[in-house]
VOPAGU-2260 file (C-alpha; in pm, 1 decimal, decimal comma):
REM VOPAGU-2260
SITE   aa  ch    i         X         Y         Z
SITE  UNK   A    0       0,0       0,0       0,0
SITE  UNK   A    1     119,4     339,1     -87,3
SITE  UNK   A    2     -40,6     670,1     100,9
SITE  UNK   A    3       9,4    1025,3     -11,9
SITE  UNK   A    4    -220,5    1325,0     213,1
SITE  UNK   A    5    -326,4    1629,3      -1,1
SITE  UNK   A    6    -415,1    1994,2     173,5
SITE  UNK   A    7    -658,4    2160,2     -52,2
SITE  UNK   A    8    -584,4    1956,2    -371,3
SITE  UNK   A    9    -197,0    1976,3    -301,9
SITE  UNK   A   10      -1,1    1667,3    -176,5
SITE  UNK   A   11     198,7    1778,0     153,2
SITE  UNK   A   12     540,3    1656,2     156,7
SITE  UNK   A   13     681,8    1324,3     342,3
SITE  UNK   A   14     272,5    1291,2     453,3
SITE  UNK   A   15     278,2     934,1     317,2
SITE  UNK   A   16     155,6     724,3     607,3
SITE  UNK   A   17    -209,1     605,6     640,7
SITE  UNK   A   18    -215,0     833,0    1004,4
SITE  UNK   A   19    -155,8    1263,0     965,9
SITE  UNK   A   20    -104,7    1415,6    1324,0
SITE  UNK   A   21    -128,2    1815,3    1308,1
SITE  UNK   A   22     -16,4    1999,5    1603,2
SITE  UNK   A   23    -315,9    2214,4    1754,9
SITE  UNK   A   24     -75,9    2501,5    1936,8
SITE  UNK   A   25      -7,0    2779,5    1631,4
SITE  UNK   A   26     322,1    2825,4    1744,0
SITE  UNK   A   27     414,8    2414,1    1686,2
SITE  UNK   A   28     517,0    2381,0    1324,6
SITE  UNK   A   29     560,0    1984,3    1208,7
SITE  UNK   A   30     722,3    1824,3     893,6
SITE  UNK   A   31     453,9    2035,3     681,1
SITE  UNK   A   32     509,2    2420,4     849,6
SITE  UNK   A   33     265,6    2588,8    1093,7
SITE  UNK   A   34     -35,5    2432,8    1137,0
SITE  UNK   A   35    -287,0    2521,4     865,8
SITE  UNK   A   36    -670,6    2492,4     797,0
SITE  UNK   A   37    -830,2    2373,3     489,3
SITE  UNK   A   38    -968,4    2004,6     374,8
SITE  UNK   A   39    -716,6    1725,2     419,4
SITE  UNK   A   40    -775,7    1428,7     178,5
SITE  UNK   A   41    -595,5    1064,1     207,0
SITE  UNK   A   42    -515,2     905,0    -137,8
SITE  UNK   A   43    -445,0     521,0     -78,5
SITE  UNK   A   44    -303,8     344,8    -377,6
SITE  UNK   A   45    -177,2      -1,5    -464,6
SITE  UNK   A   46     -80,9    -206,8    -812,8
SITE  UNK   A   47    -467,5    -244,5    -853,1
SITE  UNK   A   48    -537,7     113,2    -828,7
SITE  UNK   A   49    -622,1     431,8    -641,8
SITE  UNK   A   50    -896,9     516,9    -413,4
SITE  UNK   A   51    -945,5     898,1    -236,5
SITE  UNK   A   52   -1087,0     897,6     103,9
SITE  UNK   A   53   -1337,3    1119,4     237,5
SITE  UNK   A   54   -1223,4    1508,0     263,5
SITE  UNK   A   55   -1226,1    1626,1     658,2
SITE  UNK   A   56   -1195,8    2011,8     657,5
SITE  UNK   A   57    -931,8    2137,6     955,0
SITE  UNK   A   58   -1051,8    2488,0    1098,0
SITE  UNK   A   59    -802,0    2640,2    1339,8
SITE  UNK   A   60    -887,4    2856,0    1623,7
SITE  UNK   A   61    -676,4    3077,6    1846,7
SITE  UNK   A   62    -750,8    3218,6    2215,1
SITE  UNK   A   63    -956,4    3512,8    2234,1
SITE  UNK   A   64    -700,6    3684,8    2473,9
SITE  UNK   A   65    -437,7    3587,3    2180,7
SITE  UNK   A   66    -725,4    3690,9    1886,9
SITE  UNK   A   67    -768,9    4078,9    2058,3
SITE  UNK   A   68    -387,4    4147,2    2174,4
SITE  UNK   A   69    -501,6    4117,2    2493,9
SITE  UNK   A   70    -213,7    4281,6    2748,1
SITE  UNK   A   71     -16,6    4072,3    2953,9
SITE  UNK   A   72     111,1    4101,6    3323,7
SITE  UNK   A   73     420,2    4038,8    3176,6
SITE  UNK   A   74     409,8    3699,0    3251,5
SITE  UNK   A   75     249,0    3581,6    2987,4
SITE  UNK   A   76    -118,9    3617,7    3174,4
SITE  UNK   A   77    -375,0    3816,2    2984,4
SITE  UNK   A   78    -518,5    4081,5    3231,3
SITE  UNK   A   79    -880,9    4042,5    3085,6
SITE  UNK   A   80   -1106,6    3765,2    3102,0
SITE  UNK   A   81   -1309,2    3749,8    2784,6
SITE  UNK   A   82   -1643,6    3538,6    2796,2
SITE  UNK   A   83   -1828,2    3442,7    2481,8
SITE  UNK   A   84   -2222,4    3384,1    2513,2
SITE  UNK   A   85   -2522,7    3363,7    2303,7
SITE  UNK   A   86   -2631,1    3127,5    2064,0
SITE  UNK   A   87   -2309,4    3030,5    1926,8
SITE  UNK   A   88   -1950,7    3123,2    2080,9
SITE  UNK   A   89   -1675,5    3385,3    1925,7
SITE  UNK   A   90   -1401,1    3229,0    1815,8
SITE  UNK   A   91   -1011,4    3361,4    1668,0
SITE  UNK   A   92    -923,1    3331,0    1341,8
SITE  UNK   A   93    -666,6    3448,5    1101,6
SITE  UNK   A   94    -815,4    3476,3     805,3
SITE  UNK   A   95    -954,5    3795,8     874,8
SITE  UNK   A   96    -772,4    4042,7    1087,0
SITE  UNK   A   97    -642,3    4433,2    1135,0
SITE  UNK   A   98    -318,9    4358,9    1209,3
SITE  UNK   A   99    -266,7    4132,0     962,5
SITE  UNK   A  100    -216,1    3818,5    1231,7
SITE  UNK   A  101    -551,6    3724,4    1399,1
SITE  UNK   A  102    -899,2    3874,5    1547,5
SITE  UNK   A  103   -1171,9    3761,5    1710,2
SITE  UNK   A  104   -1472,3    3661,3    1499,9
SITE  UNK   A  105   -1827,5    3626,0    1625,2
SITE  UNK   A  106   -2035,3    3274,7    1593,4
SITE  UNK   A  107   -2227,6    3174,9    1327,5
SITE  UNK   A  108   -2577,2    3230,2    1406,6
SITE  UNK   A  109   -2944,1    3181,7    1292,3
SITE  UNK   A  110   -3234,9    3415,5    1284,8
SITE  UNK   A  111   -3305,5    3608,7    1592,6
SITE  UNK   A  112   -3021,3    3495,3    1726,4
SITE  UNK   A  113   -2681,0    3663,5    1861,0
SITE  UNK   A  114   -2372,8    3608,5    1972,0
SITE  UNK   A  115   -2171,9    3793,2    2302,2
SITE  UNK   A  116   -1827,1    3873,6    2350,6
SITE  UNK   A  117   -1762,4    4059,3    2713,6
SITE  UNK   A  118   -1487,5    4146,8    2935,6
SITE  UNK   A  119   -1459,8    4329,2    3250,6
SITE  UNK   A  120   -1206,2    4639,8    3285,3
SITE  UNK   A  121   -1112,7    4779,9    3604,7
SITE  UNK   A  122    -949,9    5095,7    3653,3
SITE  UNK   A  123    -826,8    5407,5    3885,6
SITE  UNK   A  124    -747,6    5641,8    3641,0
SITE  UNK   A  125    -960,3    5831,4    3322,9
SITE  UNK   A  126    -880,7    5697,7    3028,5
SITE  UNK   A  127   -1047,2    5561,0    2679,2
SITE  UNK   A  128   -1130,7    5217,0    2486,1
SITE  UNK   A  129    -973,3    5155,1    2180,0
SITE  UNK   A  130   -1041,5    4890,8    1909,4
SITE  UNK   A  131   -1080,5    4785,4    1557,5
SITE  UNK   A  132   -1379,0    4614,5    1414,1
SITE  UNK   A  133   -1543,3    4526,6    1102,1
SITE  UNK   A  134   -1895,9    4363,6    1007,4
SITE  UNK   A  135   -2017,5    4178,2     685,8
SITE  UNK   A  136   -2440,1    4156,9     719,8
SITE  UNK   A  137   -2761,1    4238,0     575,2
SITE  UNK   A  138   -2788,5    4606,6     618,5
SITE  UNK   A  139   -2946,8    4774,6     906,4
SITE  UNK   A  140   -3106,1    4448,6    1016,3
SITE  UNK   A  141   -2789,6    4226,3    1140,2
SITE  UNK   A  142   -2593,1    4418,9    1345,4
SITE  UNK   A  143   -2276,1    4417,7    1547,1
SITE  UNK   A  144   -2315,6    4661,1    1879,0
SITE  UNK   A  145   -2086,9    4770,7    2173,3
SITE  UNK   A  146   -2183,1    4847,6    2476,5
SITE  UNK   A  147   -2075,9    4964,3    2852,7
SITE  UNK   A  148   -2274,1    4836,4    3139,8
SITE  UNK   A  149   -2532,2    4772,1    2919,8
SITE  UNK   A  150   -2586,7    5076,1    2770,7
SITE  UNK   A  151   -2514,2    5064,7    2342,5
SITE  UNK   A  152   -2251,7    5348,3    2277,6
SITE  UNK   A  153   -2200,6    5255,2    1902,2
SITE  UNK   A  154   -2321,0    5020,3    1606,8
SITE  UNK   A  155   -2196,8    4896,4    1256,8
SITE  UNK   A  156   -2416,4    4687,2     986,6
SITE  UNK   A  157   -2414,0    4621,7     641,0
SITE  UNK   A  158   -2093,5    4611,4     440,2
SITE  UNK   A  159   -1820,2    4777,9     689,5
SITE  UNK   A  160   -1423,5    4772,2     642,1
SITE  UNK   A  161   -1204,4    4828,7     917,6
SITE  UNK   A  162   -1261,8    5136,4    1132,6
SITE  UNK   A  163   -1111,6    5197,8    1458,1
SITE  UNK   A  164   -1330,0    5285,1    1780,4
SITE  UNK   A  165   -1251,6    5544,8    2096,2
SITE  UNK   A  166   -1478,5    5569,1    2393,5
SITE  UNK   A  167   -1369,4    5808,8    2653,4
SITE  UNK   A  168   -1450,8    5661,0    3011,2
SITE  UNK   A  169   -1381,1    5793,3    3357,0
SITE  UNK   A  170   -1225,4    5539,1    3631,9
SITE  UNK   A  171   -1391,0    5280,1    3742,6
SITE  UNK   A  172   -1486,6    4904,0    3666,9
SITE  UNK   A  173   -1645,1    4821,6    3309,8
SITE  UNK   A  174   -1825,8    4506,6    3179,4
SITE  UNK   A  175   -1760,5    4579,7    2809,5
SITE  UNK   A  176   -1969,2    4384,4    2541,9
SITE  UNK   A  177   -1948,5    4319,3    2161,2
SITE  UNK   A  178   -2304,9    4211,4    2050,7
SITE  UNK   A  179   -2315,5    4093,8    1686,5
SITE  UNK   A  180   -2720,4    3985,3    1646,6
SITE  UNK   A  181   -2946,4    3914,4    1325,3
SITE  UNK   A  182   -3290,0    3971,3    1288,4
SITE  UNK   A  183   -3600,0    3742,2    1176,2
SITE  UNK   A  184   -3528,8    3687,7     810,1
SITE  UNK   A  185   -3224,7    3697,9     510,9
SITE  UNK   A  186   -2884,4    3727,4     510,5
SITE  UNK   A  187   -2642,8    3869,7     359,7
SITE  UNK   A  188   -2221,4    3915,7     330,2
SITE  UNK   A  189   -2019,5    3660,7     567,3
SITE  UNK   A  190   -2291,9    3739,4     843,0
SITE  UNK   A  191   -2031,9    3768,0    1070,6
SITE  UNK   A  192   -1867,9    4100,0    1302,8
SITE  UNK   A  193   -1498,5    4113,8    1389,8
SITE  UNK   A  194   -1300,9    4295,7    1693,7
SITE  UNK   A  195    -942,1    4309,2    1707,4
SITE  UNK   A  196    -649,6    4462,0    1876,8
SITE  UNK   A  197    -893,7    4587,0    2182,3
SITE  UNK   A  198    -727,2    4840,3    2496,9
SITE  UNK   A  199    -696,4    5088,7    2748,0
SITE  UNK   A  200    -525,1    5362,2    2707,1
SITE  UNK   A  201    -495,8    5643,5    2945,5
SITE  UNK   A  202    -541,0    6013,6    2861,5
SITE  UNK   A  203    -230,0    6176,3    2746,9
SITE  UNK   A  204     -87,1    6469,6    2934,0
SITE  UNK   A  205    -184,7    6792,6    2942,1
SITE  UNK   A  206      -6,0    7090,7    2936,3
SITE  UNK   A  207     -77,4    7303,3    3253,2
SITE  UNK   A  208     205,1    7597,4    3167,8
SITE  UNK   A  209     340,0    7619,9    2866,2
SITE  UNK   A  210     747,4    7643,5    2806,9
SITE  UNK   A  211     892,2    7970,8    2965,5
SITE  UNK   A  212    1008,1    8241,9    2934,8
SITE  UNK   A  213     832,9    8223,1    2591,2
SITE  UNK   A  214    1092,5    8419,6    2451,3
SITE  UNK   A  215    1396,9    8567,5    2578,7
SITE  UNK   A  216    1755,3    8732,9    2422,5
SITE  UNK   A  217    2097,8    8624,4    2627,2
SITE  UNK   A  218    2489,2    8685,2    2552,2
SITE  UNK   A  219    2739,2    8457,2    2458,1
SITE  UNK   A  220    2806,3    8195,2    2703,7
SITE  UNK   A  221    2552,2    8256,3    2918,0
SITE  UNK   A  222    2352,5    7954,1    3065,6
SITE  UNK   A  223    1993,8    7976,9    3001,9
SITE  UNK   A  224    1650,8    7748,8    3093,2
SITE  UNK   A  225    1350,6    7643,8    2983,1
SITE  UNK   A  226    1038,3    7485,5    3178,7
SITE  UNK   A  227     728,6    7335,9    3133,4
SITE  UNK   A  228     493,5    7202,0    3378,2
SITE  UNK   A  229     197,8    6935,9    3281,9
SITE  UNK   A  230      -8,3    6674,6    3454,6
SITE  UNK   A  231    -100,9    6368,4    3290,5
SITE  UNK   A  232     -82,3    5966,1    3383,9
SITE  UNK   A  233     286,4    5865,2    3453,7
SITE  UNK   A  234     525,8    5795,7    3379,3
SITE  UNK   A  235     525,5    6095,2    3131,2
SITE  UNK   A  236     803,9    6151,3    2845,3
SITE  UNK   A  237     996,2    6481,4    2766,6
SITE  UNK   A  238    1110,6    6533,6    2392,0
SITE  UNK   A  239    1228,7    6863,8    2324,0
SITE  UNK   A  240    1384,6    6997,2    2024,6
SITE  UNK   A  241    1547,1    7287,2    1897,3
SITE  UNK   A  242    1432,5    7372,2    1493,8
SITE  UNK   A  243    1224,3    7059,3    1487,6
SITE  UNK   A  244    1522,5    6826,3    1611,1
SITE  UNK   A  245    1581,2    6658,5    1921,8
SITE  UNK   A  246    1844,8    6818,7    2168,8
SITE  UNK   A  247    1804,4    6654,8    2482,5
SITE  UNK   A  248    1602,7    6628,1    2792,9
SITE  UNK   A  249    1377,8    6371,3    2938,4
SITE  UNK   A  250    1288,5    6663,3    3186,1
SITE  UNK   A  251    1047,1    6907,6    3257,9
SITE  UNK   A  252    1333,4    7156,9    3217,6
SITE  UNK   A  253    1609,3    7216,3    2966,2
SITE  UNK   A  254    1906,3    7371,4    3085,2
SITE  UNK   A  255    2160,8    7458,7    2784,2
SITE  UNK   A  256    2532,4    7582,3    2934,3
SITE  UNK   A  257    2763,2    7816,6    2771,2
SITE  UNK   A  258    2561,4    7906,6    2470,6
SITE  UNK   A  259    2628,4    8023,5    2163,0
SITE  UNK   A  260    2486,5    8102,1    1803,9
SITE  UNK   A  261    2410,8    7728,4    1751,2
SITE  UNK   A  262    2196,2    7739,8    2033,1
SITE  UNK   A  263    1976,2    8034,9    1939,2
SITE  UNK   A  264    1616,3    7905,0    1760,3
SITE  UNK   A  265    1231,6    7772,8    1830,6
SITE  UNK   A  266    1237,1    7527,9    2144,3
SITE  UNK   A  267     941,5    7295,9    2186,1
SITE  UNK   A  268     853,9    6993,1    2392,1
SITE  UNK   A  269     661,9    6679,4    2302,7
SITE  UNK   A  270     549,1    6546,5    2620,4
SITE  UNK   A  271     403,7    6165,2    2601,6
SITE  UNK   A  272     276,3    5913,5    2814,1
SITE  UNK   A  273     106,3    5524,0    2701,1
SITE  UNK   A  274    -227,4    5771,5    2646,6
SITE  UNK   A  275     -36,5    5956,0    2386,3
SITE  UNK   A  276     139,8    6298,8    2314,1
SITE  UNK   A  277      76,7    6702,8    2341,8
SITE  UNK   A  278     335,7    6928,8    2179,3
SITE  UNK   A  279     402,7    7303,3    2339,9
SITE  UNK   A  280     365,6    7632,1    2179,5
SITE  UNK   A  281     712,0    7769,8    2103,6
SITE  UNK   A  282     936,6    7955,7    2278,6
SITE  UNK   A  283    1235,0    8169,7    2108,9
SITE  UNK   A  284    1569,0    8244,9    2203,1
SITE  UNK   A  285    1804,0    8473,7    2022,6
SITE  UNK   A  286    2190,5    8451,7    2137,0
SITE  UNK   A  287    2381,1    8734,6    2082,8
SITE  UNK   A  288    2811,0    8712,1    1996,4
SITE  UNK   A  289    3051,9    8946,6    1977,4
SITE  UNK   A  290    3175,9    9004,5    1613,0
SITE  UNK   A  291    3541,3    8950,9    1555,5
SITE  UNK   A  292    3652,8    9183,0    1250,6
SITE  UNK   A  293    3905,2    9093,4    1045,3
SITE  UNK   A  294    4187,7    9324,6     888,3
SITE  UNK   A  295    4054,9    9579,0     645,4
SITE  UNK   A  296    4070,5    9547,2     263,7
SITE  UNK   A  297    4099,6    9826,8       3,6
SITE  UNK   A  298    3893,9    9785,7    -314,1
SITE  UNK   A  299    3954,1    9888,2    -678,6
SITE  UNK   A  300    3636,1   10131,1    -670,3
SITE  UNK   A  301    3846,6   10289,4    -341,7
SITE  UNK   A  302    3569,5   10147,6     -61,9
SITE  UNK   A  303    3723,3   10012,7     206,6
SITE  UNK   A  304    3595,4    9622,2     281,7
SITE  UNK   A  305    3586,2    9422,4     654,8
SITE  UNK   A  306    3439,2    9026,9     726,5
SITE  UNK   A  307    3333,7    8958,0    1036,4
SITE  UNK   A  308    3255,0    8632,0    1233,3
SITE  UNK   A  309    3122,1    8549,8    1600,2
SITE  UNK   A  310    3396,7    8524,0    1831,8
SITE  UNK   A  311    3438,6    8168,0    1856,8
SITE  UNK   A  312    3401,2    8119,7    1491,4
SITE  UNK   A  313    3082,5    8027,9    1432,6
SITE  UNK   A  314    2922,0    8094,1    1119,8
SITE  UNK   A  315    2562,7    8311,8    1053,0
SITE  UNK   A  316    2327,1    8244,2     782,3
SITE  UNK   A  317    2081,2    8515,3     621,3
SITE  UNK   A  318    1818,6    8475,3     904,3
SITE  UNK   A  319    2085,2    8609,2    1124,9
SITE  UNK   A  320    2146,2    8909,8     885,1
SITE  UNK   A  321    1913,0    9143,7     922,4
SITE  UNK   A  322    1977,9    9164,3    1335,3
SITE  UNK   A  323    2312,3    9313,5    1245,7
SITE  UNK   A  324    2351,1    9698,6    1212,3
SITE  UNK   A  325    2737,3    9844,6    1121,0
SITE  UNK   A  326    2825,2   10178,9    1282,9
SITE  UNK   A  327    3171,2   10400,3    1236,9
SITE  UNK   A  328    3276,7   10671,3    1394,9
SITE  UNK   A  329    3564,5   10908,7    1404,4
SITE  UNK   A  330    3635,7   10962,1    1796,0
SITE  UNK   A  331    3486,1   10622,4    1955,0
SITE  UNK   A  332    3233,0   10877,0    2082,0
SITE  UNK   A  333    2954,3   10949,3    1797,3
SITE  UNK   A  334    2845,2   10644,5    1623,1
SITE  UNK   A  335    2649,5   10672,1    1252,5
SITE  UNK   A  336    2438,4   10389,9    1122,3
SITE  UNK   A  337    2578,1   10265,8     770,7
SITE  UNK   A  338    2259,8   10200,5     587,1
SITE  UNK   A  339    2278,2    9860,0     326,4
SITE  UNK   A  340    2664,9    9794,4     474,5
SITE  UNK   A  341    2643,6    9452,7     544,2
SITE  UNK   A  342    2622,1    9165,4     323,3
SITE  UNK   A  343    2663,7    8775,2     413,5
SITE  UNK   A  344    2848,8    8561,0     211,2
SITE  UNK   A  345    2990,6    8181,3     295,4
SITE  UNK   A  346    2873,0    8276,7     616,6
SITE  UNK   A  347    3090,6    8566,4     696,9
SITE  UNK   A  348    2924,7    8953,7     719,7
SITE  UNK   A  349    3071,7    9154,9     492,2
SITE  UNK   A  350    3084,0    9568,3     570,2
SITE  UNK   A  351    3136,9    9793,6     293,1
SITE  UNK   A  352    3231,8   10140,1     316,3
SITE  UNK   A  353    3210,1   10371,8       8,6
SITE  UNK   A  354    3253,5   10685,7     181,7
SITE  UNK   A  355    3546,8   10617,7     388,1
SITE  UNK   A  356    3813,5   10865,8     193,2
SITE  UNK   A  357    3619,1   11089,8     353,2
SITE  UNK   A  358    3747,8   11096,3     659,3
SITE  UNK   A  359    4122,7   11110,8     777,4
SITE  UNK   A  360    3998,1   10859,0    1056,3
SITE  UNK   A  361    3753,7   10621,6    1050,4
SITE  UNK   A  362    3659,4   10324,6    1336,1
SITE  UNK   A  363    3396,6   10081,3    1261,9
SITE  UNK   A  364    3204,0    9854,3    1484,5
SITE  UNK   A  365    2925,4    9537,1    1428,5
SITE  UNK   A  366    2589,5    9603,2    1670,3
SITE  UNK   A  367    2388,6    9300,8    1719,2
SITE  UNK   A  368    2011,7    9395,1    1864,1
């Protein structure tokens, strides 16, 4: 005798005795791979011929707690108890899912009939339920509800993709239901509702005082601070940045030492928690540094040319031009604005001086406001 087991039509490899075991735990794979569902057929064959046996069709299900990404108390225990009632039980499958692994998927039911899935939440602080669900069923008729305590907060029916679910909900303990129910007559669609990758999720902080001082103007090298005070479920996250990127923190308060150009721009912080973010309003600081003029260049129109650069070499850019005034004088006493003196270029200032024959003597000097 010869034996040869087909999945779906397809002979499975080395499956050539007259007894197939499958293992029922999804994370078992045999000779074949993980375990998988479909109709299983045994072809027997000798030198008189072939007979096919009777097809058996293999359905896998998975744990509910498993089906809804159920949190864990980090040892592997899922922290909510789901109960399936009704006329026929939910059930997890991975055929049709959010996330692309499993959901759970309510019992196939009759007219007039429904099907429960409930858990109980219990908590001390505000927060909301989240989910994703889906339901294929005759329109208005066959529906798939959810409800608090009892009480329906929202419904889908008909032909529904995907859509994700938040209900807000103050502390306190929950029973939580997912009601999927048909009425007296027809169906339609895979008469079936879906809920997947259900939780709690606290509210995410709020800002009490925004970051301050909301604006403020220091000298090189100076140390300067920013705070922000919110309230919010801990343990909450600090993010600030600087220009959009990140320079530091995981603090209510960012302290920046010996400070220079580079440090002059828009701070923010992004302050998170596992409820989610809130961003601050800006706050600006502007870094002034002494100018460091080079030597003096003559030009062929007779104008007299000077670059400058902060002190410790750093370089400006045009946003940083227009803060810049250049004044001269002739005692070091009485200073005169030099309108359209200064230019930028490769990040040095450039001041330009057309009228400086004019003068026997002639000092200049770079004004940041």
């Amino acid at each position: 005798m010869r034996y040869q087991w087909r999945l779906n039509g397809t002979n499975l490899p080395a499956a050539t005795n007259d007894l197939l075991t499958v293992a029922g735990d999804r994370l078992v794979t045999g000779p074949f791979g993980p375990v998988s569902p479909g109709v299983y057929q045994l072809i027997a064959s000798n030198s008189y011929g072939v007979v096919s046996s009777k097809t058996v069709k293999l359905t896998v299900v998975y744990p509910l707690s498993d089906a809804l990404d159920s949190p864990t108390d980090g040892k592997q225990t899922a922290l909510y108890n789901w109960i399936t009632t009704g006329s026929a039980l939910w059930f997890g499958r991975t055929n049709i899912s959010h996330d692309g692994a499993d959901a759970a998927r309510s019992g196939g039911i009759g007219a007039a009939q429904e099907t429960i899935l409930q858990t109980t939440v219990a908590t001390n602080i505000a927060g909301r339920y989240t989910f994703w669900w889906k339901v294929s069923s005759e329109a208005f008729f066959d529906t798939l509800e959810f409800r608090i305590n009892g009480i329906p907060q929202t419904s889908i029916s008909g032909e529904v993709d995907w859509q994700a679910v938040s209900i807000p909900v103050a502390a306190g303990t929950n029973i939580l239901q997912w009601r999927y129910s048909k009425d007296i007559s027809y169906d339609a669609g895979l008469d079936a509702g879906w809920v997947d990758q259900f939780a709690f999720l606290p509210n995410p902080p709020i800002i009490l005082v925004q970051p301050q001082p909301a604006s403020q103007t220091v000298n090189f090298g100076a140390t300067i601070s920013l705070g922000v005070t919110a309230s919010g479920t801990p343990p909450l996250r600090y993010l600030w940045s600087q220009n959009g990127n990140l320079v530091g923190g995981n603090s209510p308060t960012l302290v920046l030492n010996n400070v220079a150009r580079a440090q002059a721009g828009t701070y923010s912080v992004t302050i998170t928690n596992a409820g989610g973010f809130v961003s601050s309003s800006n706050a600006i600081v502007h870094v002034n540094v002494p100018q460091l003029l080079g030597a003096p260049k003559l030009l062929p129109d007779g104008s007299l040319q000077l670059s400058s650069t902060d002190a410790n070499g750093g370089l400006l850019t045009l946003a940083n031009l227009a803060n810049f005034e250049a004044q001269a004088s002739t005692n070091l006493v009485d200073w005169t604005t030099l309108p359209d003196a200064l230019s930028l270029t490769n990040g040095l200032l450039q001041l330009q001086d057309a009228a400086r024959t004019n003068f026997n003597t002639r000092y200049y000097r770079i004004v940041e406001h």
